[in-house]
KOLPANU-849978 format. One line per field, with one value per residue (C-alpha): x, y, z. Coordinates in nm, 2 decimals. Each point is the difference from the previous one (the first is absolute). Layout:
KOLPANU-849978
east <- X,...
north <- Y,...
up <- Z,...
This chain:
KOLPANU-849978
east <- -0.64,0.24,-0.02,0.32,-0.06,0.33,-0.07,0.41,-0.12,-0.34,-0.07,-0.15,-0.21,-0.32,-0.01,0.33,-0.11,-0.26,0.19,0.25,-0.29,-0.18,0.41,-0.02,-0.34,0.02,0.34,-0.10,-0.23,-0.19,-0.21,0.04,0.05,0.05,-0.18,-0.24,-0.09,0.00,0.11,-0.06,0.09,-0.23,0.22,-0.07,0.12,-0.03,-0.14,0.04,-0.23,0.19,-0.31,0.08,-0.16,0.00,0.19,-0.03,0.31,-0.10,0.19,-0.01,-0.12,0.30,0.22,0.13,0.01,0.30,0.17,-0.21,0.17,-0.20,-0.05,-0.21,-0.23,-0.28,-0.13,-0.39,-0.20,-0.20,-0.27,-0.09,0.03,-0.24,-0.28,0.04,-0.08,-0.38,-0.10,-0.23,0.16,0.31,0.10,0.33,0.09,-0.13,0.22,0.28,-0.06,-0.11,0.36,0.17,-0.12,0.05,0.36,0.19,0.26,-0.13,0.28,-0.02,-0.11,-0.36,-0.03,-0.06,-0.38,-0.01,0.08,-0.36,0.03,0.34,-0.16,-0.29,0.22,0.06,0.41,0.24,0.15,-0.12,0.14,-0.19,0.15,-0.13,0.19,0.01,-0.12,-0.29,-0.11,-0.04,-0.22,-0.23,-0.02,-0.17,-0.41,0.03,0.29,-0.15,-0.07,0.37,0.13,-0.24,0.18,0.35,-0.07,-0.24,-0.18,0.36,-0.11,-0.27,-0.17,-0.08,-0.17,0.11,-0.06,0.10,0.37,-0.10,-0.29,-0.25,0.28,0.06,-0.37,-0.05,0.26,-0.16,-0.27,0.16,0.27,-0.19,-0.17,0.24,0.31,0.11,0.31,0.19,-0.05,0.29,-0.14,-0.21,-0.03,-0.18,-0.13,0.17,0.24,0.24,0.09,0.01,0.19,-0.03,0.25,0.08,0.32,0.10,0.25,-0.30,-0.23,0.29,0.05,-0.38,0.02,0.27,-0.09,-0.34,0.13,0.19,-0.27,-0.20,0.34,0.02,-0.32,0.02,0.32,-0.22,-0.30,0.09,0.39,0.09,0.20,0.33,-0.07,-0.01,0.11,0.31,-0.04,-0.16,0.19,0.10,-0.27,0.07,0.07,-0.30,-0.27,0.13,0.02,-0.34,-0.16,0.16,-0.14,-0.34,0.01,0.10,-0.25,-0.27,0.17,0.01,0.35,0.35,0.04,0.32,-0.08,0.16,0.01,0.09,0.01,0.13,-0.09,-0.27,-0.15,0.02,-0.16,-0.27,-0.08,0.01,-0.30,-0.30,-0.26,0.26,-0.27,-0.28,0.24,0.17,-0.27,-0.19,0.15,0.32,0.13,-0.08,-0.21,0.31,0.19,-0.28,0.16,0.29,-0.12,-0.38,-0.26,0.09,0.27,0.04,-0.01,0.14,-0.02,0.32,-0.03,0.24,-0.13,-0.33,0.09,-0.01,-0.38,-0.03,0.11,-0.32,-0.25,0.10,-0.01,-0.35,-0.07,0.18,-0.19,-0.38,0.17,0.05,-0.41,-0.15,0.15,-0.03,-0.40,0.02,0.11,-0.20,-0.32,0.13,0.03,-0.28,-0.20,0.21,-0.09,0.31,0.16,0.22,0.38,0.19,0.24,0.28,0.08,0.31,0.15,-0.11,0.31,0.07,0.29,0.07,-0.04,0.07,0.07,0.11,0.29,0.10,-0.05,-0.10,0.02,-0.01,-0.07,0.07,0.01,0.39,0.20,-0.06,-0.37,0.08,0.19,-0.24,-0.26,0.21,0.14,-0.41,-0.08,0.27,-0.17,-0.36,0.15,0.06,-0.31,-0.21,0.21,-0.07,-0.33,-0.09,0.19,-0.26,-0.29,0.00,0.17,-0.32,0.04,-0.26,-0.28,0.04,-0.21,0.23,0.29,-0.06,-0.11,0.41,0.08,-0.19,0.01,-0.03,0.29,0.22,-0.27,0.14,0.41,-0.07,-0.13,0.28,0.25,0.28,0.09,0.22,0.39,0.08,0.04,-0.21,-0.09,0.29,0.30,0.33,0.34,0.36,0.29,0.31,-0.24,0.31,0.20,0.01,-0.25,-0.21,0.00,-0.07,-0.34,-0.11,0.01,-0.22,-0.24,-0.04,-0.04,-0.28,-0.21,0.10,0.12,0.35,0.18,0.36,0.23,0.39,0.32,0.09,-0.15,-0.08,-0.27,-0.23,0.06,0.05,-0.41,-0.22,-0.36,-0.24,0.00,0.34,0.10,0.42,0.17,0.34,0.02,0.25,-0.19,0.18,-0.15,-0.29,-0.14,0.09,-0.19,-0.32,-0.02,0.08,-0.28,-0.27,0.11,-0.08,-0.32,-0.06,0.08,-0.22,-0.24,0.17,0.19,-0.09,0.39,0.31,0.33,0.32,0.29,0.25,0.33,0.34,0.30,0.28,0.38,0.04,0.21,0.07,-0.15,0.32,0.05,-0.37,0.01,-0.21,-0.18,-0.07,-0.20,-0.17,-0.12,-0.08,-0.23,-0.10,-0.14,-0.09,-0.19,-0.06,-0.14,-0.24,-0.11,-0.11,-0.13,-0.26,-0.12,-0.06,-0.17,-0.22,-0.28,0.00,0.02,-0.28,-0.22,0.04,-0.33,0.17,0.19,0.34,0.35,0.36,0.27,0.33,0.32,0.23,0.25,0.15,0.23,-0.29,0.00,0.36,0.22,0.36,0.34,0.09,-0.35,-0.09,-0.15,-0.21,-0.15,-0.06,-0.17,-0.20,-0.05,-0.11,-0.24,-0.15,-0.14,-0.07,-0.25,-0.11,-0.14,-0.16,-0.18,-0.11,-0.12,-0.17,-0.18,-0.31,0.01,0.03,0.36,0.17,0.36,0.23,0.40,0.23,0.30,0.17,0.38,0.27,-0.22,0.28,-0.19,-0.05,0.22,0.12,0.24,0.29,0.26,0.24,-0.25,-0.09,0.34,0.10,-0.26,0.06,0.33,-0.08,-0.15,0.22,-0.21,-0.01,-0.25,-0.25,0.03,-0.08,-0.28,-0.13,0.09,-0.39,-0.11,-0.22,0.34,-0.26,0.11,-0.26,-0.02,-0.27,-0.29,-0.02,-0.04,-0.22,-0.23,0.00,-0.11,-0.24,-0.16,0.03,-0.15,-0.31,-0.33,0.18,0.15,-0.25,0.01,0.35,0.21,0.31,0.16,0.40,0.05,0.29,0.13,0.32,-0.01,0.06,0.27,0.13,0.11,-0.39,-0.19
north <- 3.26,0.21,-0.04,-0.17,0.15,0.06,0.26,-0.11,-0.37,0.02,-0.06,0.29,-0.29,-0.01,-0.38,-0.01,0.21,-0.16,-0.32,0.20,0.11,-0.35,-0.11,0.27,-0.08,-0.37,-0.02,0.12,-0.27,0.28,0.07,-0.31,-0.39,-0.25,0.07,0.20,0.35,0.13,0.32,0.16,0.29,0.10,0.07,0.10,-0.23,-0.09,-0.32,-0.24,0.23,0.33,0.09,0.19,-0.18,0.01,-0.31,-0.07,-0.14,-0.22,-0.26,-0.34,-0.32,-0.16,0.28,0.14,0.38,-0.04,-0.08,0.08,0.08,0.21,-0.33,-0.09,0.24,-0.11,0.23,0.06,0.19,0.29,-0.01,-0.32,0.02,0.25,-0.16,-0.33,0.28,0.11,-0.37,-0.05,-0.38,-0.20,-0.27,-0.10,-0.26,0.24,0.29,-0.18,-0.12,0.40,0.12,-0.26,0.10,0.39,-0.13,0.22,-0.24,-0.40,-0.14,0.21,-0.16,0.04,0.39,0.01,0.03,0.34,0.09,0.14,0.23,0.10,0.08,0.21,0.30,0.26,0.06,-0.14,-0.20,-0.17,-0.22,-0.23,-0.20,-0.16,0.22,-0.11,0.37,0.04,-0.36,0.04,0.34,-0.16,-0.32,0.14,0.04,0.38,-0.11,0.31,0.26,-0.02,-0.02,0.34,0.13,-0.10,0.12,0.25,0.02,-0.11,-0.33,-0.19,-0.23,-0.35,-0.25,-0.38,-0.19,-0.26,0.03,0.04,0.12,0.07,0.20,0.21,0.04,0.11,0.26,0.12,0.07,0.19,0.17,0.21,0.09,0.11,0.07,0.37,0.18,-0.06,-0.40,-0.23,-0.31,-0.20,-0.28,-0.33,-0.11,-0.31,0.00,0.31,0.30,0.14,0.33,0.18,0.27,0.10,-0.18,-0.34,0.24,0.22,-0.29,-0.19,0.33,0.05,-0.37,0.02,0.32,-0.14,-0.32,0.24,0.19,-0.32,-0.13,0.32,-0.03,-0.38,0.15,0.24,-0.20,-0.35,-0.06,-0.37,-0.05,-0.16,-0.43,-0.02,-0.36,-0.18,-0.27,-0.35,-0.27,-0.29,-0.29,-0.38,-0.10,-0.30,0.25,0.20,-0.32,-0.09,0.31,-0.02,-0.31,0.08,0.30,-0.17,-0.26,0.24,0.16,-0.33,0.06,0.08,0.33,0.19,0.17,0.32,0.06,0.36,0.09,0.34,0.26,0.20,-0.37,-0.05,0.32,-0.07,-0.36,0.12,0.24,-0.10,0.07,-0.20,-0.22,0.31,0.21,-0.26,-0.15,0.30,-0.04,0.12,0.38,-0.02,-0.29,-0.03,-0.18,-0.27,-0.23,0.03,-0.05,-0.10,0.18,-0.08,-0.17,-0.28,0.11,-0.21,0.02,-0.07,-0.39,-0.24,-0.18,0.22,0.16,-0.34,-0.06,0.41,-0.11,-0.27,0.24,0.21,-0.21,-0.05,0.32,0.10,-0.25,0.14,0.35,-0.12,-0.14,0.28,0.28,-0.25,-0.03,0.40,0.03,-0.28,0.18,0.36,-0.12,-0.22,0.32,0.21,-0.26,-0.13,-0.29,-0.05,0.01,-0.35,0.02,-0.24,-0.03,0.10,-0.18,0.04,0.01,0.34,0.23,0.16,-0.14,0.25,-0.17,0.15,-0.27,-0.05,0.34,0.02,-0.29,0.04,-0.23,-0.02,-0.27,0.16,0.19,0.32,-0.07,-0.02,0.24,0.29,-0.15,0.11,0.32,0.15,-0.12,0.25,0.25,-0.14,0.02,0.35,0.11,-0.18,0.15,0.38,-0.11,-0.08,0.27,0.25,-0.16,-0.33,-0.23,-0.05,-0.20,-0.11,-0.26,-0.36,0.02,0.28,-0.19,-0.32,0.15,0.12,-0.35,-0.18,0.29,-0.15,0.11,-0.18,-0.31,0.02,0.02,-0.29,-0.20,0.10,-0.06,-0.29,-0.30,0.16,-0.11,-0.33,0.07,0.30,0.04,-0.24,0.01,-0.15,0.02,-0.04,-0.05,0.13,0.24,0.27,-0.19,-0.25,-0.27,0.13,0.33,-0.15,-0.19,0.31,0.18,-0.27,-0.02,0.36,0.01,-0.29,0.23,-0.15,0.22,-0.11,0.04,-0.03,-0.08,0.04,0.06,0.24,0.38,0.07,-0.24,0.31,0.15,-0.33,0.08,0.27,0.06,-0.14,-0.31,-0.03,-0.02,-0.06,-0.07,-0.02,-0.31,-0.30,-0.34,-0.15,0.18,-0.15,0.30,0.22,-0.16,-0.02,0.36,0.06,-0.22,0.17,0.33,-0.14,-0.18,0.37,0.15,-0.27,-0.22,-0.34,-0.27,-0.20,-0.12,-0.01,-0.04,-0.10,0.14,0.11,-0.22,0.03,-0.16,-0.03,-0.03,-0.30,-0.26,-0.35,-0.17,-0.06,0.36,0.09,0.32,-0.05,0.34,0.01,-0.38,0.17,0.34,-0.22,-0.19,0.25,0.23,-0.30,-0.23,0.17,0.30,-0.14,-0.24,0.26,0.19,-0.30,-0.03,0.36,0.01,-0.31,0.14,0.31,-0.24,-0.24,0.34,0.11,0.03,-0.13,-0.27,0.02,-0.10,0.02,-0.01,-0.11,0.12,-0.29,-0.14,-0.28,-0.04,-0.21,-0.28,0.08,0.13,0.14,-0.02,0.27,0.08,-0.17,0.21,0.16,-0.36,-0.11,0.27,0.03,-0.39,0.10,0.29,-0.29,-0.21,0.25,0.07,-0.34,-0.05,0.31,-0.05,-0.34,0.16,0.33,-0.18,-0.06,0.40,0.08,0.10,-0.09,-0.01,-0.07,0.07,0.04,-0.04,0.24,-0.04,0.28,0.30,0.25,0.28,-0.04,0.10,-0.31,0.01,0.28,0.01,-0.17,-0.32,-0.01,0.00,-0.28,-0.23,-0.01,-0.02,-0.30,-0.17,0.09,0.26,0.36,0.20,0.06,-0.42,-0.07,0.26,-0.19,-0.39,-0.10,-0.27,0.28,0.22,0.29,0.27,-0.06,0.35,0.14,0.13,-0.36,-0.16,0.26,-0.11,-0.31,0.06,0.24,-0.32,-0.21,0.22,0.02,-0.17,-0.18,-0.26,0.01,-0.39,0.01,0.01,-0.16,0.04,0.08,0.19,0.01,0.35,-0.06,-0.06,-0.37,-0.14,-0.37,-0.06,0.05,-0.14
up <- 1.20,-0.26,-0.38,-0.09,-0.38,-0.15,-0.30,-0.13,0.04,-0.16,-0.36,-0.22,-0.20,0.14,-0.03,0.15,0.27,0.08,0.07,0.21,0.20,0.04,0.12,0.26,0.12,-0.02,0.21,0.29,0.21,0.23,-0.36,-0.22,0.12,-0.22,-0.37,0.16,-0.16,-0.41,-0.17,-0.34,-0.21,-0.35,-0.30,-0.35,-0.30,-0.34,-0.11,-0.23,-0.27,0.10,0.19,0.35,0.26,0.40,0.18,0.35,0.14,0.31,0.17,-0.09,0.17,0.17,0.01,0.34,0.07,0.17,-0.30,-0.31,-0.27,-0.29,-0.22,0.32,-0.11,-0.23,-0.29,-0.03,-0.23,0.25,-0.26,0.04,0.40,0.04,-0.25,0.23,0.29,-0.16,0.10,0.28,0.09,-0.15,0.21,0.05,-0.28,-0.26,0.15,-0.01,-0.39,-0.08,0.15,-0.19,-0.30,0.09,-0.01,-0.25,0.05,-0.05,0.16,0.32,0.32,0.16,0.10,0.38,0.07,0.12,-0.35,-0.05,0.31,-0.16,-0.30,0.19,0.18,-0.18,0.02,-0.17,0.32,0.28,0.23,0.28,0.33,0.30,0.25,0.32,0.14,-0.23,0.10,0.31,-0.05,-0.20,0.22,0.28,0.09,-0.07,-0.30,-0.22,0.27,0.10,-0.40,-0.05,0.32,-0.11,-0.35,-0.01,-0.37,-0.18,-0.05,-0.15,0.28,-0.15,0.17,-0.06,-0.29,-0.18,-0.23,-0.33,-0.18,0.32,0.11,-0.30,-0.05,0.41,-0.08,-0.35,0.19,0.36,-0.23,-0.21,0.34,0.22,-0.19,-0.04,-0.10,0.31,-0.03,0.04,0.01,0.19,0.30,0.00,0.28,0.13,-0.29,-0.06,-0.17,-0.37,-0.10,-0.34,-0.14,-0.30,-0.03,0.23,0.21,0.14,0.04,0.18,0.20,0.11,0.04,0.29,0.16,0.05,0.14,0.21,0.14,0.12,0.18,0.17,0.10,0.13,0.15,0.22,0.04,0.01,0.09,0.05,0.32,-0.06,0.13,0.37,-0.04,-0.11,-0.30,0.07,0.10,-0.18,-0.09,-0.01,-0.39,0.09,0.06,-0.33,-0.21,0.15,-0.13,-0.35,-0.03,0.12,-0.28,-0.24,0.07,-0.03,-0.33,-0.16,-0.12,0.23,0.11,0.14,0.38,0.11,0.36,0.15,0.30,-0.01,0.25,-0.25,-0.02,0.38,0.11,-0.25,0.11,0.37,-0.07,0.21,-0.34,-0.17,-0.16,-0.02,-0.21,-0.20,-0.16,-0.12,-0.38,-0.16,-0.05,-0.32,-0.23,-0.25,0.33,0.04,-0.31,0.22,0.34,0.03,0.14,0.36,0.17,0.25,0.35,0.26,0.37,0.08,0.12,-0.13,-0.31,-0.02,-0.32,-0.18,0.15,-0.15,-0.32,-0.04,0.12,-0.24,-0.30,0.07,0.08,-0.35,-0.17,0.20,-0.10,-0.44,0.01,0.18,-0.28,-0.30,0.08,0.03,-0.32,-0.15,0.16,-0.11,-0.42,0.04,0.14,-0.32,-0.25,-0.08,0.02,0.34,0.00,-0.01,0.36,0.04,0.40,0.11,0.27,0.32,0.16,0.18,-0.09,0.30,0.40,0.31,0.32,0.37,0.02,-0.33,-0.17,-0.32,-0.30,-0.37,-0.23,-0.39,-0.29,-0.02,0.25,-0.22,0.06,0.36,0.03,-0.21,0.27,0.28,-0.14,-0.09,0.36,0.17,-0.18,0.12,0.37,-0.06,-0.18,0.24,0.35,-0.14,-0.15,0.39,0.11,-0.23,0.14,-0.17,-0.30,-0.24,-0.34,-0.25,0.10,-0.09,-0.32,-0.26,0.17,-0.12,-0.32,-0.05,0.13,-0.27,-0.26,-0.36,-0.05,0.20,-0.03,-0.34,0.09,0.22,-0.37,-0.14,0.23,-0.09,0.23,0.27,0.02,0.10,0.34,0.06,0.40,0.09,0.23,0.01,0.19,-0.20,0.22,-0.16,-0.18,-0.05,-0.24,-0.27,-0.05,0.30,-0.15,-0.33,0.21,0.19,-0.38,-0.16,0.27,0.03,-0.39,0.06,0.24,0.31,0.28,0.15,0.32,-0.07,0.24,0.01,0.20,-0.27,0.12,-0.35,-0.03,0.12,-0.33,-0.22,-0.17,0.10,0.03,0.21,-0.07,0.12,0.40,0.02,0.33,0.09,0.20,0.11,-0.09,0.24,0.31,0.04,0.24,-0.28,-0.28,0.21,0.04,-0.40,-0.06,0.25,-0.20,-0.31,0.13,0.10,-0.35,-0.20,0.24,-0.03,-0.20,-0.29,-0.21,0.19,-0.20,0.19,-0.18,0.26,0.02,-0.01,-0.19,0.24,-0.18,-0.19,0.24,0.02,0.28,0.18,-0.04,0.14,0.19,0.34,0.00,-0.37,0.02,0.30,-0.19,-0.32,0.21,0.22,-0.33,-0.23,0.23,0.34,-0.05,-0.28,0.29,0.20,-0.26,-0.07,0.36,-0.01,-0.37,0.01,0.20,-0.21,-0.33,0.12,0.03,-0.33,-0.22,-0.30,0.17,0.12,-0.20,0.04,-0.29,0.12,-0.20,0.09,-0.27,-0.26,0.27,0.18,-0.27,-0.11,0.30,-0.20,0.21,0.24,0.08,0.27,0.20,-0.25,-0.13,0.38,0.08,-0.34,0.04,0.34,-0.12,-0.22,0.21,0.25,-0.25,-0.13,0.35,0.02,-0.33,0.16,0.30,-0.12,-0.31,0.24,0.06,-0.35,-0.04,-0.27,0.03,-0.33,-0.06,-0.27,-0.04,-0.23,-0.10,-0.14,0.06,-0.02,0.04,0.40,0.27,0.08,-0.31,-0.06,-0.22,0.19,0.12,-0.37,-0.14,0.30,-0.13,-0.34,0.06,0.20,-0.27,-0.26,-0.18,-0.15,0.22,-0.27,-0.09,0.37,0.00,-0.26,0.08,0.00,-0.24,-0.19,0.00,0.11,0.30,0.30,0.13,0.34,-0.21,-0.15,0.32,0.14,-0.26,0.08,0.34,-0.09,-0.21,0.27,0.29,-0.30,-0.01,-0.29,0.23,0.25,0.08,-0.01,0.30,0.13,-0.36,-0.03,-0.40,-0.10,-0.20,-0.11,-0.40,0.09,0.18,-0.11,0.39,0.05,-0.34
């Protein structure tokens, strides 16, 4: 690993460089994943009362590393700091309140809780991670014999404890200790790796060419053989939907599902200790909010990860009762009174299977997908862990403690109601363009995740993100469709809302005039493929944990068909009660299905200039007048109708189904 400092790039402001630093450090995933690790840098200033005081610049609660700027940084007076550190106990509500109110700055965020430790070394800067290299050292049964032969006397050997004040005090008491002049830092067991220096630049520095050391090490001792096997195959979208219900069953609310079934994931589920390894704890305890303590482990039999799934619920639930009587027993025994724990759900985060490879569940596909990326690094640590005699991690009882740590007890308290529809999926056809696009934006926006599908190739890049899976894809072949589902049943777990919004507008004609191939395409787009696209959907729908529903984009037309459209109003006509009898025959399952039927939405690509001039030409009009020819004179445009969908795919109109809305500003042909 090389330092990638750039002394032209880097700031001379120590505050400034201090955020360049944390950037450098925080962008590169071998040392920092997702939110993970803090930095700092001591400075002198002035306050309020011209009094010189030392501030401790630490990173602030919900700030990323990767992309920290110096505002992330949260000012603290050091004075303050180190009185907290003379105390024999502070628990964790009352550290947070002291930190707060070492704020120099009131409207800062929370400091992170390391800030204590921070505030303890004595240099200027220090920066921390959770490298993959140093991990793996101190996760094995001889973790400090092999950091003491890696690193000789450089660094200061910590064994675990908690974030926070047990941690600061642990090292009050080793640093004094052990510490000499040719100190860099030290390693926590199970955790990761600080570095000091006098500026951020030579703690960064140390920080690397430490990291360096311990891959070069794992490089001699402990190389991981490139997979001998190629990536899974493919898994029936039933047995995916089947387990994302199960989950989110067991989670109480819907979750998105990531399947992947990449080699790494393969070779690791093919392991013969698969379940002996796997369920030994996580690399490090920051990763259990993420991921649980253990995973599901499957054995490879269809449908025997959804029987998994209930043992471990109650295994979850034996698991919460056994640690929440430890720690009544251990305050009782203290003389204080016992912490209040809300249960998390039991549902588990990650599941490992021989056939299916490895699942991640989330409450978003950002959640699911942070599950997945931490577990690639797990499959790492844990294959060198073996390789160096064996992968170790912390015992049940300090894990749970991180699990259920006041702290995040507290977030959990705190925490808003989630977006609309949090843990949901939905498919828009015609996702690239127009009112689909305008749907697959509102849903998104409304916390679902959303497979898009389109003949356009540019629906790939129409959103980005997790939570968004595009494919390119003809609606009218029906082969076609079934495989751009099973990808996104792949990408997210399975299907909640469908919204059918592909169509075309053939050239205005008269009937007599009717070109053959144009009715047939018409149909073939409007009414066909949307047929086949419910035979294949309805299963997944009448799985969904939420309850399935369909919005239909169909059209005034329906009601009030104009001339020189006939193929458009037969088919959307068509579409109509294609869907009316669906909605009568999926009500027992569940499934909701509603329409509506917007009119001159210009902002689609079923209008161009020259259609739009034709038409109002047709009925005698200026284009802007026949854009705005509604009773409510009002312009109907995509996001407007996307709206309404998003309403009517809502718990709002939960007992309504079968229902045709019209959005069209009010048409006297229809009122």
């Amino acid at each position: 690993m090389q330092s990638r400092w750039n002394t032209v790039e880097a700031p001379t402001d120590p505050l400034e460089q201090c955020a360049y630093g944390s950037r450098l450090l925080g962008s590169d995933d071998l040392l920092v994943l997702h939110g993970g690790g803090n930095t700092s840098v001591k400075t002198a200033a002035l306050d309020v009362t011209g009094v010189e005081i030392e501030v401790l610049h630490v990173k602030g609660s919900g700030y990323d590393l990767a992309s920290i700027p110096a505002a992330g940084f949260v000012p603290l007076r050091i004075s303050r700091l180190r009185e907290l550190l003379q105390l024999e106990r502070m628990t964790d509500p009352q550290m947070v309140n002291e930190l707060r109110c070492a704020r120099l700055d009131a409207s800062a965020p929370d400091p992170s809780v390391e800030a204590l430790l921070h505030a303890l070394l004595p240099f200027p800067a220090v920066q921390h991670s959770h490298a993959d290299a140093i991990v793996t050292l101190t996760n094995l049964a001889d973790g400090e014999d092999v950091v003491r032969r890696v690193f000789g006397d450089e660094l200061v050997v910590v064994p675990y404890a908690m974030p926070g004040f047990d941690l600061a005090a642990s090292v009050a008491t080793l640093w004094p200790r052990h510490a000499h002049p040719g100190t860099v830092g030290l390693v926590l067991m199970n955790h990761g790796l600080f570095t000091v220096g006098a500026d951020t630049q030579q703690a960064y520095e140390r920080h690397i060419a430490l990291i360096d050391r311990a891959q070069q090490y794992l490089a001699e001792h402990a190389a991981l053989p490139e997979p001998a096997v190629a990536a899974l195959p493919a898994v029936g979208v039933t047995e995916l939907v089947a387990i994302r219900r199960a989950l989110s069953d067991a989670a109480g609310v819907p979750l998105v599902v990531r399947r992947d079934s990449s080699p790494v994931v393969a070779g690791f589920v093919a392991r013969e200790d698969l379940s002996a390894v796997a369920t030994r704890g996580p690399a490090t305890p920051d990763h259990i909010i993420r991921t649980k303590r253990v995973p599901v482990i499957g054995d490879g039999g269809d449908g025997a990860l959804v029987g998994a799934i209930a043992e471990y619920t109650a295994a979850y639930d034996d698991y919460v009762q056994r640690n929440v009587e430890r720690r009544r027993a251990a305050a009782t025994a203290a003389g204080r009174e016992p912490e209040a724990v809300t249960a998390l759900d039991p549902a588990p985060r990650v599941l490992l299977d021989p056939r299916v490879g490895m699942l991640t569940a989330g409450r978003t596909a950002k959640d699911a997908a942070i599950s997945a990326d931490i577990y690639h690094h797990t499959i790492d640590i844990i294959g060198r862990g073996e390789l160096l005699g064996g992968y170790q991690a912390l015992p049940e009882a300090p894990l749970f403690d991180v699990e259920y740590w006041d702290l995040e007890q507290a977030k959990l308290r705190r925490a808003g109601s989630p977006p609309m529809f949090a843990g949901q999926v939905a498919l828009v056809t015609g996702a690239a363009s127009g009112i689909g696009k305008a749907c697959a934006a509102a849903l998104l926006a409304a916390g679902a995740a959303v497979i898009g599908l389109d003949l356009s190739p540019g629906v790939n890049e129409s959103f980005s993100g997790p939570a968004w899976c595009g494919v390119s894809v003809d609606v009218t072949d029906a082969a076609a469709v079934d495989a751009a589902i099973a990808t996104g049943i792949e990408a997210f777990g399975g299907l909640d809302i469908v919204v059918v919004s592909a169509g075309v507008f053939a050239a205005s004609a008269p009937i007599a005039e009717l070109d053959e191939s144009a009715w047939r395409k018409t149909m073939a787009v409007n009414v066909d493929s949307v047929a086949t696209l419910y035979r294949s959907v309805h299963p997944l729908l009448a799985a969904s944990p939420v309850g399935g529903r369909v919005a239909v984009i169909a059209s005034k037309n329906v009601p009030a068909p104009g001339p020189g459209a006939a193929a458009y109003s037969a088919s959307k006509a068509a579409l109509t009660q294609l869907s009316r009898v669906a909605a009568l025959e999926w009500a027992p399952d569940g499934i909701r299905v509603n329409l509506v039927h917007p009119d001159a939405v210009f902002d689609t690509g079923l209008w161009n200039p020259e259609l739009l001039a034709e038409r109002a030409n047709r009925y005698g009009m200026t284009v802007q007048e026949y854009k705005r020819r509604n009773l409510l004179r009002t312009e109907v445009s995509s996001p407007l109708v996307a709206a309404a969908v998003v309403r009517l795919c809502s718990d709002e109109f939960s007992a309504t189904t079968g229902a045709q809305v019209p959005i069209d500003g009010g048409s006297d042909r229809v009122v």
